[in-house]
Every structure is written in structure tokens, then in C-alpha cells.
Residue, then its C-alpha position, 0 to 999 in steps of 0.5 A: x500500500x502506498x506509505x503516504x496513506x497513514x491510519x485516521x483511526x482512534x487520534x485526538x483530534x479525529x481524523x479531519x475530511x480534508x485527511x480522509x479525502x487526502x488518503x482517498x485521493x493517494x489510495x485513487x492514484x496509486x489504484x490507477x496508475x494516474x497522479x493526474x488523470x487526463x480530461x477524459x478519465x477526470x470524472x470517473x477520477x473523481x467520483x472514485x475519489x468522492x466513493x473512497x473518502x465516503x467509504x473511509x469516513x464510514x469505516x473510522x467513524x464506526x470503529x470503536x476501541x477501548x483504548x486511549x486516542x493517540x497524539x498526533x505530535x506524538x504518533x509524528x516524533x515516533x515516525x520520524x525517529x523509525x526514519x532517522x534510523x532507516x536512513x541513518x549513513 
């Protein structure tokens, strides 16, 4: 799966719709092999787009789970630790 989509599940604040839509739009893109689609697969592009972001925002907002919310800035540290030491020379 594309590493740009990250979980939007169980964070304080919830996940916003311009995240879920972002999410929807790396799944779309790497789905079809289009960064930009042309005039003539626009629409469909984009009612894919519209279908996935609906289909996210059902699924986060309907998984329950006993444990705490994660933060953000907390979750982000972590992330860049695990890449400072992928990367490390």
C-alpha cells in the first residue's frame, strides 16, 4: 500500500475530511496508475475519489476501541525517529 496513506483511526483530534479525502485521493492514484488523470478519465477520477473518502469516513467513524486516542505530535516524533534510523549513513 502506498506509505503516504497513514491510519485516521482512534487520534485526538479525529481524523479531519480534508485527511480522509487526502488518503482517498493517494489510495485513487496509486489504484490507477494516474497522479493526474487526463480530461477524459477526470470524472470517473473523481467520483472514485468522492466513493473512497465516503467509504473511509464510514469505516473510522464506526470503529470503536477501548483504548486511549493517540497524539498526533506524538504518533509524528515516533515516525520520524523509525526514519532517522532507516536512513541513518
Amino acid at each position: 500500500m502506498c506509505r503516504n496513506i497513514r491510519p485516521l483511526h482512534n487520534f485526538e483530534p479525529p481524523a479531519s475530511n480534508d485527511e480522509i479525502r487526502d488518503a482517498a485521493l493517494q489510495y485513487v492514484r496509486k489504484v490507477s496508475g494516474f497522479s493526474k488523470p487526463s480530461q477524459a478519465n477526470e470524472v470517473a477520477f473523481e467520483k472514485a475519489v468522492e466513493a473512497v473518502t465516503v467509504a473511509t469516513r464510514t469505516l473510522v467513524d464506526s470503529l470503536v476501541t477501548g483504548a486511549a486516542p493517540k497524539n498526533r505530535e506524538v504518533e509524528a516524533e515516533k515516525a520520524r525517529a523509525r526514519s532517522r534510523e532507516r536512513y541513518a549513513s
